[in-house]
C-alpha positions in Angstrom: 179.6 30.0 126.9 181.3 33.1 125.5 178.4 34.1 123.4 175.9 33.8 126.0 178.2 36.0 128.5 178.5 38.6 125.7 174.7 38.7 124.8 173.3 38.6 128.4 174.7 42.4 128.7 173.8 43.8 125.4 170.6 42.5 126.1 170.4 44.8 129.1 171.7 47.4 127.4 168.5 47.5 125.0 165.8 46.9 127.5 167.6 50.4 129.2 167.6 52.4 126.2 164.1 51.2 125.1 162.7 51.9 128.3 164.3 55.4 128.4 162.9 56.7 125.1 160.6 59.4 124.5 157.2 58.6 123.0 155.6 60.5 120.4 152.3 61.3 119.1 151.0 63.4 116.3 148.4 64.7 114.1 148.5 66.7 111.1 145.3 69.1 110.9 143.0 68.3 108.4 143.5 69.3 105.0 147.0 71.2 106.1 150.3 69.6 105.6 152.7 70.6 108.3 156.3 72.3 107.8 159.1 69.2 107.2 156.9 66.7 105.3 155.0 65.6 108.2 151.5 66.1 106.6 148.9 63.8 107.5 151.6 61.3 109.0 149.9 58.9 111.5 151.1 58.5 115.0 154.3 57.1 115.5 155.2 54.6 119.0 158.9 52.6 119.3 157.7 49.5 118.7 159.2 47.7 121.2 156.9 49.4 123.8 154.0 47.2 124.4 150.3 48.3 125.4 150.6 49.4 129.2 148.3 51.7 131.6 150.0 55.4 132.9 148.8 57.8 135.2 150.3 61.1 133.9 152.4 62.0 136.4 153.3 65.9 135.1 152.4 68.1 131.7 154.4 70.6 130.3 154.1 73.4 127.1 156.9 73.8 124.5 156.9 76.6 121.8 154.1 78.6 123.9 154.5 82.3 123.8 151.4 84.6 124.1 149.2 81.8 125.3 147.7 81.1 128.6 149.2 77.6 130.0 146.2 76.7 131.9 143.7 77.3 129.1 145.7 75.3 126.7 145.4 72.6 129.1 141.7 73.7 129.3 141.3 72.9 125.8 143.4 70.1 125.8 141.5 67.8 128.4 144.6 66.0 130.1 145.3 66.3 133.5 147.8 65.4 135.9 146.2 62.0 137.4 144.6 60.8 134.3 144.7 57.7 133.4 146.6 56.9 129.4 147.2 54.2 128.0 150.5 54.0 126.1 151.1 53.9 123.1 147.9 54.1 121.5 145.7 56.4 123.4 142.4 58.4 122.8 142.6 60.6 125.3 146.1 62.0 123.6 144.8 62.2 120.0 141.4 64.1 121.4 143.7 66.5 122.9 145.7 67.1 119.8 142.3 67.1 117.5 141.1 70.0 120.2 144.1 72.2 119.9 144.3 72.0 116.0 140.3 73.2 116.3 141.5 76.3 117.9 143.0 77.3 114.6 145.7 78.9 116.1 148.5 76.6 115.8 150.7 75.3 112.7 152.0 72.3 114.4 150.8 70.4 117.7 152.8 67.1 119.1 152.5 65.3 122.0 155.7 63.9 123.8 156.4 61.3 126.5 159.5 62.8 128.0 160.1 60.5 130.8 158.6 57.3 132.2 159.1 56.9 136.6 157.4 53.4 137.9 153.2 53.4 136.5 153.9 57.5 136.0 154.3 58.9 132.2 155.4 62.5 131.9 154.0 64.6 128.7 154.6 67.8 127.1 153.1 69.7 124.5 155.1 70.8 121.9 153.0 73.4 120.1 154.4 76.2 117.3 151.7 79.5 116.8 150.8 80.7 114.5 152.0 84.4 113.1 149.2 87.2 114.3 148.2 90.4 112.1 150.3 93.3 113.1 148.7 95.4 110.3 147.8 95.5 106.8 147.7 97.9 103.9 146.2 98.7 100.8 147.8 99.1 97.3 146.7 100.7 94.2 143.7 102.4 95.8 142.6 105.7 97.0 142.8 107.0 100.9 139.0 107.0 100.9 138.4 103.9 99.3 141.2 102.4 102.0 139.2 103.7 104.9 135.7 102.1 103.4 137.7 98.4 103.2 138.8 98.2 106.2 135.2 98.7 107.7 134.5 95.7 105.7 137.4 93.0 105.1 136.7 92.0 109.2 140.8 92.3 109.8 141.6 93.8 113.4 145.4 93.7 115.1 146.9 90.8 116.9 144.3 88.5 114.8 145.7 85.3 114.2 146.6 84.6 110.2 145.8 81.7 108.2 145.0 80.5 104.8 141.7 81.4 105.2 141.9 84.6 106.8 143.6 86.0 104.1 141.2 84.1 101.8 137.6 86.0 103.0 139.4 88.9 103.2 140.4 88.9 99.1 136.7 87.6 98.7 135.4 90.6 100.4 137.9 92.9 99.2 136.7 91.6 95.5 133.0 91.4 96.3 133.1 95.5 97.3 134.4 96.4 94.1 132.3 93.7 92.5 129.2 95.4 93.8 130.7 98.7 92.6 130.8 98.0 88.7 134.5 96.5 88.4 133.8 93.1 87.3 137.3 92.4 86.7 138.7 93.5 90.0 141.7 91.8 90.8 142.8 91.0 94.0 146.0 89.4 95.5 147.9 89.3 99.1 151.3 89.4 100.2 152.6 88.3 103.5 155.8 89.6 105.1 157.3 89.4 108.7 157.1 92.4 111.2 160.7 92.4 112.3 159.2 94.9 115.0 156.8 92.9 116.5 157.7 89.1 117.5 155.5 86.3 115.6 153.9 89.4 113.6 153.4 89.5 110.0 152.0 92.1 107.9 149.8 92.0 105.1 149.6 94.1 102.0 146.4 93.6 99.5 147.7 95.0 96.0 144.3 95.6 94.2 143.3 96.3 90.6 140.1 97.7 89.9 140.2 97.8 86.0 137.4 99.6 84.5 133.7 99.7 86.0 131.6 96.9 83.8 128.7 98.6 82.4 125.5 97.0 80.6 125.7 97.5 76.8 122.5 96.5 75.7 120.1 93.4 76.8 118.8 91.4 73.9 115.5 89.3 74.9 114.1 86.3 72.4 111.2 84.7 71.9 109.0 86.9 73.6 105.8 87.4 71.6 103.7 88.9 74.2 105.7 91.0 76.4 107.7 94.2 74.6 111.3 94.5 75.2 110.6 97.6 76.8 108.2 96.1 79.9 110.6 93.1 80.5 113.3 95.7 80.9 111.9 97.7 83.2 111.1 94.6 85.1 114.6 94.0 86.3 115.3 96.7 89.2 119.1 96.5 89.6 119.9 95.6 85.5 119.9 98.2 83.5 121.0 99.3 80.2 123.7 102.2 79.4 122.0 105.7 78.3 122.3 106.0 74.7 122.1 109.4 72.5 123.2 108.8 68.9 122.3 109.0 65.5 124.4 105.8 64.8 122.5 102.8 65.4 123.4 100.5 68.1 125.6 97.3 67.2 122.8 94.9 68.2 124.6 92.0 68.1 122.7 89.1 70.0 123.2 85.0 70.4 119.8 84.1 69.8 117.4 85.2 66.9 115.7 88.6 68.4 112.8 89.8 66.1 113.6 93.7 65.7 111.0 96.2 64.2 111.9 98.3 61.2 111.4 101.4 61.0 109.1 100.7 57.6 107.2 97.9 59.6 106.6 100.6 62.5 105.2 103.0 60.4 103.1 100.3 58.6 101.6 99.2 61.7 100.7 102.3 63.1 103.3 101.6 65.4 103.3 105.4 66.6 100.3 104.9 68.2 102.1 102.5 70.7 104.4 103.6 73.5 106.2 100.5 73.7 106.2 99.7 69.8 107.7 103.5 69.4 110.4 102.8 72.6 111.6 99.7 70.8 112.3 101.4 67.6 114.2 104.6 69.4 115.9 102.6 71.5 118.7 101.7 69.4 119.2 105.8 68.9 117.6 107.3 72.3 117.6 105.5 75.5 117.3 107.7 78.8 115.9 105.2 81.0 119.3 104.2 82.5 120.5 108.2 82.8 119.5 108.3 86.5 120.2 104.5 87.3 123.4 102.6 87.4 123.8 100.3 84.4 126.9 98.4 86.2 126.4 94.6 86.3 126.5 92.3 89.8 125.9 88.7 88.9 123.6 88.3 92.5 121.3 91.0 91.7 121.3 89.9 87.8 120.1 86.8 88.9 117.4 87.8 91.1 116.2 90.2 88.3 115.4 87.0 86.4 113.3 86.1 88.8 111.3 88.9 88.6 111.1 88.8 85.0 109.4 85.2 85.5 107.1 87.1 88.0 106.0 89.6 85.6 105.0 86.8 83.4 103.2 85.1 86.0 101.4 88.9 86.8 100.0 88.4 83.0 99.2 84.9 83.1 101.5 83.3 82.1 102.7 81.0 84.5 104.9 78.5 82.7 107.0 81.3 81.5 110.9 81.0 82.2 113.9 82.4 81.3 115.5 79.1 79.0 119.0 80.2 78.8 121.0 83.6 79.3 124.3 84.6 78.1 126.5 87.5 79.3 129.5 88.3 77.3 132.0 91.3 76.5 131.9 93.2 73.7 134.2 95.8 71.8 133.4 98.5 73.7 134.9 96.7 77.0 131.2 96.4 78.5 129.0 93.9 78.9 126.0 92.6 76.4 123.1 90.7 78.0 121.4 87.9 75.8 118.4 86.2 77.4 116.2 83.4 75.8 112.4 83.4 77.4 109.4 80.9 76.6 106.3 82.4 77.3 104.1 79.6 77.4 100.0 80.0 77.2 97.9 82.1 79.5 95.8 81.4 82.6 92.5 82.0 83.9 91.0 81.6 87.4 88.3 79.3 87.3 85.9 78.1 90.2 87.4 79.3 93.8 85.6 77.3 96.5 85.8 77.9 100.4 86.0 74.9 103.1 86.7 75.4 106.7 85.1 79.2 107.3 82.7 79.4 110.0 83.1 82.9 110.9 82.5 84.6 107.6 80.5 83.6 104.3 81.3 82.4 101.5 80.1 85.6 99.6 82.1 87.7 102.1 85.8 86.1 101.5 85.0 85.7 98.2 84.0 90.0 98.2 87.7 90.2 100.1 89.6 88.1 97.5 88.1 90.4 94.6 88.6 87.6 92.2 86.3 85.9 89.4 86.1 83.3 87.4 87.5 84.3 84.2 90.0 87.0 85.3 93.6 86.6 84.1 95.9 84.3 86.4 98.2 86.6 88.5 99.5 84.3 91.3 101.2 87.7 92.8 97.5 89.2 93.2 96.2 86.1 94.8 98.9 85.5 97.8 98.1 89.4 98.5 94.2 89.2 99.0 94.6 86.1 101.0 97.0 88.0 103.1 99.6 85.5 102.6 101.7 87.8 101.0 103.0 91.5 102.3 100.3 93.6 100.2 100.1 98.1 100.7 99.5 99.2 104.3 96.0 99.5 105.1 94.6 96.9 102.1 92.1 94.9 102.8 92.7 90.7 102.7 91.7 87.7 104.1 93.7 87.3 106.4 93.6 90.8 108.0 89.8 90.3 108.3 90.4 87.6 110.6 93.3 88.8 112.5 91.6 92.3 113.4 88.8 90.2 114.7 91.5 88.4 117.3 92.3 85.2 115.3 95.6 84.8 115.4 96.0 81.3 114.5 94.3 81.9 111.4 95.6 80.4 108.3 94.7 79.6 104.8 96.1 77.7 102.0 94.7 77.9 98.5 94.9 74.6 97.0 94.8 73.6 93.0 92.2 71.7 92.7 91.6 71.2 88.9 93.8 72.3 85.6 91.3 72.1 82.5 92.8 73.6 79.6 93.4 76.9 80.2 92.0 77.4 83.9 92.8 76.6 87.1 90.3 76.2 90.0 91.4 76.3 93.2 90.1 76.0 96.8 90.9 78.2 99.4 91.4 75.9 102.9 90.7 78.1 106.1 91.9 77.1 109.4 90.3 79.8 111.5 91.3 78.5 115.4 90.3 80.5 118.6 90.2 84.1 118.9 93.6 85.1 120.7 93.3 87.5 123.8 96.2 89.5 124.7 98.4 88.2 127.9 101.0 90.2 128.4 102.4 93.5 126.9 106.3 94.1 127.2 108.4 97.0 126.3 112.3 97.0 125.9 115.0 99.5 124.7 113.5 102.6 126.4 116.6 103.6 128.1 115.4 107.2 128.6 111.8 107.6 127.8 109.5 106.2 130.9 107.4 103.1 129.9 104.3 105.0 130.6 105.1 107.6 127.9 105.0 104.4 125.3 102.3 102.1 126.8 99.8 105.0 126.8 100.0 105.0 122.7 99.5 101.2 122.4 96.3 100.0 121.1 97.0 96.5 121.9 96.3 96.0 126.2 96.2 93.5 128.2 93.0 91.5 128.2 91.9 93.3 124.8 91.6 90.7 121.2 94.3 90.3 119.3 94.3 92.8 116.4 97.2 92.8 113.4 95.1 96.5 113.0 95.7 97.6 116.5 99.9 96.6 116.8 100.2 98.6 112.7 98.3 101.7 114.8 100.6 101.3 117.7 103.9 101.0 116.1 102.6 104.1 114.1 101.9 106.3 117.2 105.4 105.0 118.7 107.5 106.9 115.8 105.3 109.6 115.7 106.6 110.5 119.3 109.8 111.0 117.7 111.8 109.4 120.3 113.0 106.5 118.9 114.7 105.3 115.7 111.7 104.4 112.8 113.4 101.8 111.0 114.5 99.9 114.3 111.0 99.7 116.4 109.9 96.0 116.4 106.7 93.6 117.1 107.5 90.0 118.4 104.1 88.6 119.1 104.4 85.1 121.3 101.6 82.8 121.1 100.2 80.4 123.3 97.7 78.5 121.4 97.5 76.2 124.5 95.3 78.7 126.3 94.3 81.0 123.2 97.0 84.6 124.4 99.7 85.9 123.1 102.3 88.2 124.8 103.4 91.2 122.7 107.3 92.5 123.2 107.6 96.0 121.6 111.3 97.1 120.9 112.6 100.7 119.9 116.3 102.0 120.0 116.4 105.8 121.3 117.2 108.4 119.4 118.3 112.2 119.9 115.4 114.1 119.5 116.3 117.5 121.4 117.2 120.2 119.1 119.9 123.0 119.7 119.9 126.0 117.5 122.8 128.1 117.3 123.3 130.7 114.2 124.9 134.0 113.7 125.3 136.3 111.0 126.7 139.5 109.4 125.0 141.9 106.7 122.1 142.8 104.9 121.4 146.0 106.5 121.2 144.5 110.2 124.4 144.3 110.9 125.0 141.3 112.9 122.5 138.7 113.6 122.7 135.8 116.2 119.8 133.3 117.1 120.3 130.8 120.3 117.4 128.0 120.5 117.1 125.3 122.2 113.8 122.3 122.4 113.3 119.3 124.6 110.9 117.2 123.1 111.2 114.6 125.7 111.2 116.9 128.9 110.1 116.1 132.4 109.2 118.9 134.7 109.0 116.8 137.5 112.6 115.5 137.5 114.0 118.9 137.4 114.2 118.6 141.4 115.6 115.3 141.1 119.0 115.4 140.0 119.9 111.8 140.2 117.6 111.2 137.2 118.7 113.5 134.7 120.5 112.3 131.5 122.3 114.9 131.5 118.5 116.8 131.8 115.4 115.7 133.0 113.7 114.1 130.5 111.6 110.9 130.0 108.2 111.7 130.3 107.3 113.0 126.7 106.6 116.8 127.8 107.9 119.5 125.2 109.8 122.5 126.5 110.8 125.1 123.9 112.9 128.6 124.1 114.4 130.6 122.0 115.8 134.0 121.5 116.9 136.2 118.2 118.5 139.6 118.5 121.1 141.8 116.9 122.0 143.8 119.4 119.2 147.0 120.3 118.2 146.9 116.5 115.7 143.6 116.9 115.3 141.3 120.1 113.2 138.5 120.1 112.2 135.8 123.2 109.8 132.8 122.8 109.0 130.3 125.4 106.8 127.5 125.3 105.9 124.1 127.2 103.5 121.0 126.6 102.0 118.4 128.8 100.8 115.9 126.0 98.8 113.7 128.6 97.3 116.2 131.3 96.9 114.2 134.2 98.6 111.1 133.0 94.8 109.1 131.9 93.6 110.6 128.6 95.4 111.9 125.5 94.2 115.9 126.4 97.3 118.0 125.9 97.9 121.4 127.4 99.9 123.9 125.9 101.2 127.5 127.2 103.0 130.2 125.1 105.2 133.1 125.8 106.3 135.7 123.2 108.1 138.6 123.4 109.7 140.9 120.3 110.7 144.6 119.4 111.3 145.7 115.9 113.3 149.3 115.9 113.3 150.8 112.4 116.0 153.1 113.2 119.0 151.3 113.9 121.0 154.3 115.4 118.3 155.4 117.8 116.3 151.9 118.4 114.3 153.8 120.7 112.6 156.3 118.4 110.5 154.4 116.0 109.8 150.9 117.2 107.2 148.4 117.0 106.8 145.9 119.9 104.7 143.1 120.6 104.2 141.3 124.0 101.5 137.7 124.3 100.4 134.6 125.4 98.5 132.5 124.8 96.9 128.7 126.2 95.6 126.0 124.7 93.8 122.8 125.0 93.4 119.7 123.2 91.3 116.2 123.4 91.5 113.4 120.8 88.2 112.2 120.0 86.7 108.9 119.1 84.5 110.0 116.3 84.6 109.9 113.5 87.7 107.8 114.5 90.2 108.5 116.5 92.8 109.9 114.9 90.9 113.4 114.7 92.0 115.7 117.7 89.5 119.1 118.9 92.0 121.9 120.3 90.5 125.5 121.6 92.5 128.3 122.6 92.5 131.7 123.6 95.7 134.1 122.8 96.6 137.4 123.8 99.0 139.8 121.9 99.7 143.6 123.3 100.8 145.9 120.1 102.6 149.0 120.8 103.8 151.4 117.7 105.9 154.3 118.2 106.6 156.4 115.2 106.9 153.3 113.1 105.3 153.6 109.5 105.8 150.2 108.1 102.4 148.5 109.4 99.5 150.5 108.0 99.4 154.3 106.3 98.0 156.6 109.3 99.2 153.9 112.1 102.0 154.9 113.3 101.6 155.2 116.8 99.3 153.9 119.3 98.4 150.1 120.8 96.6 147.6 119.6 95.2 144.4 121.5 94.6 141.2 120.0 92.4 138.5 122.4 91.6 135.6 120.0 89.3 132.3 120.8 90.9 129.6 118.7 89.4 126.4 117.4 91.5 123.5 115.7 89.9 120.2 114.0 92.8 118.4 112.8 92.9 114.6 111.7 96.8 113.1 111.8 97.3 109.4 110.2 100.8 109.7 108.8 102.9 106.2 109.2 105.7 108.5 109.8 106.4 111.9 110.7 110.1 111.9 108.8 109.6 110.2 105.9 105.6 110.2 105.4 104.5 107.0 102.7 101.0 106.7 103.9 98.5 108.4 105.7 97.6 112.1 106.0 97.3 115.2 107.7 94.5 117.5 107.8 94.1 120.7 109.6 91.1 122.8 109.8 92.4 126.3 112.4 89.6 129.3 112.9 90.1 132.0 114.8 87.5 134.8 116.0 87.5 138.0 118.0 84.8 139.5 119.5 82.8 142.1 117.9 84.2 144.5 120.2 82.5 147.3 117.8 79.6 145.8 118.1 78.7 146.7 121.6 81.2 149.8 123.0 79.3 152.1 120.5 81.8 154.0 118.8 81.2 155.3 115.3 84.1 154.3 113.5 83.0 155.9 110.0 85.3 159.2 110.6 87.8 157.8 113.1 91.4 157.4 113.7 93.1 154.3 112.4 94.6 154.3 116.0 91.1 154.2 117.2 90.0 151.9 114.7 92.5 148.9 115.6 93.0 149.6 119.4 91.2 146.3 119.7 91.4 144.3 116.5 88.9 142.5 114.8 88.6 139.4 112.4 87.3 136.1 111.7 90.3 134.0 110.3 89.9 130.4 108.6 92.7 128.0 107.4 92.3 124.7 105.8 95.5 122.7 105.3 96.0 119.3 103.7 98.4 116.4 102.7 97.9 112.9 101.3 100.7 110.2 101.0 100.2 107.2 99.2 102.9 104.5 98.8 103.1 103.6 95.0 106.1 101.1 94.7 109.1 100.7 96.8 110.2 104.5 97.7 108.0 105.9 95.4 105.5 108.1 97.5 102.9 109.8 96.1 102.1 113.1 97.4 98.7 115.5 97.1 98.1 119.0 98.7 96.1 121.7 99.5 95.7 125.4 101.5 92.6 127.7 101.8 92.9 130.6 103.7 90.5 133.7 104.3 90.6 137.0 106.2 87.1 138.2 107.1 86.0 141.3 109.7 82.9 142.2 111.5 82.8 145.9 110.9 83.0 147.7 107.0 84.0 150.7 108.5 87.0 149.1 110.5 87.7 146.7 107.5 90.4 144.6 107.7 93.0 144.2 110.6 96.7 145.2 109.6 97.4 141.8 111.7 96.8 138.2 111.2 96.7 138.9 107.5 98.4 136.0 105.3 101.8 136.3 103.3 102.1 134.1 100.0 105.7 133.4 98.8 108.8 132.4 100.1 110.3 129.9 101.8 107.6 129.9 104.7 109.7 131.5 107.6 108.3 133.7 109.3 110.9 135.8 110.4 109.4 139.1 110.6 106.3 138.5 109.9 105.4 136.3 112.7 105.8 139.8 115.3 102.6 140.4 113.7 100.6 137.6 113.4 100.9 136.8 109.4 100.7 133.4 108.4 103.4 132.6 105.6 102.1 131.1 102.8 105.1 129.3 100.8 105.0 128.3 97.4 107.5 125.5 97.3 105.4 122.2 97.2 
């Protein structure tokens, strides 16, 4: 019929156009909504297409411009020769799910283009995302600038998203947060780079407002505890200084019970430092003068904790801060209200031992220091079990057994009873096998020679583990001085399958050689120049080798010194000195020679006619010992010094012209324990120097009654005694304490000869010897 003869082509017609279409698939990236409304659409298939297997026959990129064609099909996971299956596939959604995970993309499709036969042609219409060209600051200083952009983690060609520009306002906020301005403000604006293509630039306009300081912190319902102690709890919240004779508005949230002045004097409360803080403090408070009274929330927060933890140091181990409150006040700062319950007070009651074979009960319990009946402090507890970081060089538990080689020691103190007010507990010890030392392994030493390190160590192969031995070894590492202090590391790995452990020592070199260069015009020696230079981590041996040097020879831990002072024909001055700290490479005996040369002229426009000049040497060697310990060290010496005076009157009255000879024997006990030789917090350093000449008047038999001072000092005489010494004792955190002492004495032989014009000490100054080293004086300073 007509109608079938008209449908019959349209029908073909269809089928061609249907099979001829392009097939699409897309996925918006989670939580994003793409440009044109296409946000989280599903994917989307003609529907006239029915299920059918592919092979993809070719794969093409759309929209890509900086990108790498291969890698995107890399990340993609389609290849040409995979098998899809159209037009709901996995293999196409994966590949779109792995592109949007590269985050560098705001829109990713997937297109059928064409369809040959079995063969499906895609391509992979992708649009980038803008990348960073650069950003600025606004509203800040240069120098502030320079500091952010250290810190906001924003480097050029980045690519930009929301949440780039996100965590860099967080960190831009956070910086000034840290610094005092609570109500920083922070906001970004994004604008093409019409120099760069797909480039945008970012400009962060910032408002600091004014820093947020600490008004005043009101505490309730503490009974026990003064205001004051609490206070000086927190480390990082503080209150403003205060100097007034207005009272403070001491506004608070919650009822704070305030002394009066009538009720302080009523109570005797003059006799109380904290009673008489408390009722200054709303006039005079100079606490917070040298410490920052801006508020950070973080650090606020972790003050709290330590508030709780001064409670628990009294006893009181249900304390806890109930509720806090910060608000502003008229002043635009910040008050602090905080609400405590103290609760009652514990006592340590019976303290039992189970599982200790190696020591006694009576022993641990000598360690631990603790008694029935003494106030609970869970703080002091943890730190004589060793299960908390305690003072270097306490005594615990857990040192005890480590030093003996357990390594796989551990204890864990168990409650075992509350009655009333005390709390017994039962200290469960799980001692293991003794721990012998495998291997020993040293990284980072890029320069220094592994020898120069490993002969410090106290921990060696084959030796029992001891926590006492790596402390001593990571001590003797910095005080070589070649490495950074704060970066030398210990990663002991156990093998509690055979009882070792292998020890891995880290360090990060430092610079230690020193260059000198000075110069100077003025103060009646016209000018003045000084050229020094010292390799503290010299090798003599590489010095033929110039493949090893870097850019000298150095590495094995030898010490070379010169230097040379002069100002022209008026003073000259040359010193020269070299040590071997390990003489012959087995045991810690250093050797040390010494070269000095100066001349002193006291006329400066004929340096030749009145002059004093000295010319010496000297060697000297040194063993450490093992007793007492070993930490003392035995050096003997013997120096030479030649004298020669000409015309020069500014020694001794009557000496003005002659030579004198100085041949010394010199004896050093010195003890040296310091943790660090830069910044000292424990340890000490004791030296003990004498020095004797012979008796040369003793036996040439010369009367020296009636003679000439020449004659007198042509070979000098003295017994000489120093005593030096320095304690450092770690308090708190940085706070070292720090105790000294110096004795020294000038004796001689012969009354008649009395004492030498040399080696004579000289107390003030600033300790630099200067001029006074040509003749031997010791420098006495009086500045700590």
């Amino acid at each position: 019929s007509m109608y079938r003869k008209t449908l019959r082509p349209c029908f073909f017609i269809l089928l061609f156009l249907v099979s001829g279409s392009s097939v699409y698939a897309q996925i918006a990236a989670p939580g994003e909504t793409r440009q044109g409304g296409l946000g989280n659409r599903s994917q989307t298939i003609p529907e006239s297409l029915k299920p059918k297997e592919y092979i993809i026959g070719g794969i093409t990129i759309s929209g890509n411009r900086f990108l790498d064609e291969d890698l995107l099909l890399a990340v993609a996971g389609l290849s040409v020769g995979n098998k899809i299956k159209l037009p709901n596939d996995e293999s196409i959604s994966k590949a779109i799910r792995n592109l949007w995970k590269q985050d560098l993309f705001s829109d990713v499709q997937i297109s059928v283009t064409k369809i040959i036969g079995d063969k499906a042609f895609l391509d992979i219409q992708i649009e980038e995302r803008p990348r960073l060209s650069r950003f600025n600051f606004v509203g800040i200083r240069k120098a502030e600038a320079q500091e952010l952009k250290e810190k906001i983690n924003l480097v050029a060609r980045k690519v930009v998203t929301e949440a780039t520009k996100s965590d860099a306002v967080g960190r831009i906020r956070k910086f000034y947060v840290d610094k005092g301005y609570g109500q920083a403000k922070v906001s970004v604006r994004e604008r093409p780079d019409t120099v760069t293509t797909n480039s945008v630039i970012l400009t962060f306009d910032i408002e600091k407002g004014n820093k947020t300081k600490i008004n005043q912190i009101n505490i309730a319902g503490n009974d026990v505890a003064a205001d004051s102690k609490l206070k000086r709890s927190f480390k990082s919240t503080k209150e403003m200084p205060r100097i007034s004779l207005h009272r403070a508005d001491e506004i608070s949230l919650y009822p704070v019970d305030r002394i009066t002045f009538g009720e302080y004097v009523k109570n005797f409360g003059f006799l109380s430092v904290s009673k008489t803080m408390e009722t200054l403090d709303p006039y005079l408070r100079v606490k917070g003068i040298f410490s920052s009274s801006k508020f950070n929330d973080q650090k606020f927060q972790e003050d709290k904790i330590a508030l709780v933890d001064y409670y628990n140091s009294l006893g009181y181990r249900d304390a806890a801060v109930i509720s806090d409150t910060v608000y502003p006040v008229k002043n635009g700062n910040l008050n602090i209200d905080l609400n405590v319950s103290e609760g009652s007070r514990y006592y340590f009651g019976d303290i039992t031992w189970r599982g200790n074979t190696k020591y006694s009960d009576s022993t641990l319990a000598s360690i631990l220091g603790i008694k029935k009946g003494d106030v609970y402090n869970q703080e002091l507890l943890y730190r004589r079990l060793g299960v908390q970081a305690g003072p270097e060089g306490g005594e615990d538990v857990t040192s005890k057994y480590m030093d003996d080689g357990y390594l796989f020691f551990g204890i864990v103190p168990r409650e075992t009873a509350i009655t009333g007010d005390t709390i017994n507990y039962e200290m469960s010890v799980t001692e293991g096998p003794q721990a012998t030392i495998k291997n020993v392994t040293i990284v980072g030493n890029d320069r220094t020679n592994e020898h120069v390190i490993r002969r410090e160590l106290r921990t060696l192969p084959g030796n029992k583990f001891s926590r006492q031995d790596i402390i001593r070894s990571q001590r003797e590492i910095a005080n070589l001085g070649f490495f950074d202090q704060e970066k030398i590391g210990i990663r002991p790995t156990p093998h509690q399958e055979d009882g070792t452990v292998d020890i891995e020592y880290s360090v990060a070199e430092k610079s230690s050689d020193q260059l000198q260069l000075s110069a100077g015009f003025g103060g009646g020696v016209r000018f003045y120049g000084n050229i020094g230079i010292v390799f503290n981590n010299f090798s003599i041996k590489n010095i033929l080798r110039p493949g090893s040097w870097d850019p000298l020879p150095i590495g094995d831990g030898q010490k070379l010194s010169i230097n040379y002072q002069s100002n022209g024909a008026f003073f000259n001055s040359l010193n020269f000195s070299f040590t071997e700290p390990w003489l012959g490479g087995r045991r810690a005996n250093s050797l040390t020679t010494n070269f000095a040369y100066s001349k002193f002229s006291a006329s400066a426009s004929d340096p030749s006619s009145s002059y004093l000049k000295m010319i010496g040497g000297g060697v000297a060697l040194s063993k450490r010992l093992k007793w007492p310990d070993d930490n003392f060290v035995f050096t003997v010496g013997l120096n030479y010094n030649n004298y020669q005076l000409k015309n020069y009157n500014g020694l001794l009255e009557g000496f003005s012209n002659g030579f004198s000879n100085n041949l010394a024997l010199r004896l050093v006990i010195a003890r040296y324990s310091i943790d660090q030789p830069l910044y000292p917090r424990n340890g000490s350093n004791i030296n003990l120097t004498m020095s004797f000449t012979p008796p040369f008047s003793a036996f040439n038999g010369v009367d020296y009654r009636g003679a000439e001072q020449s004659e007198k000092y042509k070979w000098i005489e003295y017994h000489k005694y120093r005593f030096t010494a320095e304690w450092y004792k770690n308090i708190t955190g940085k706070f070292v304490f720090k105790l000294a002492t110096k004795y020294g004495f000038l004796g001689y032989y012969n009354p008649d000869i009395g004492h030498s014009p040399f080696e004579r000490f000289q107390l003030g100054g600033d300790g630099l010897t200067g001029f006074q080293g040509i003749i031997g004086r010791d420098v006495i300073a009086h500045r700590g």
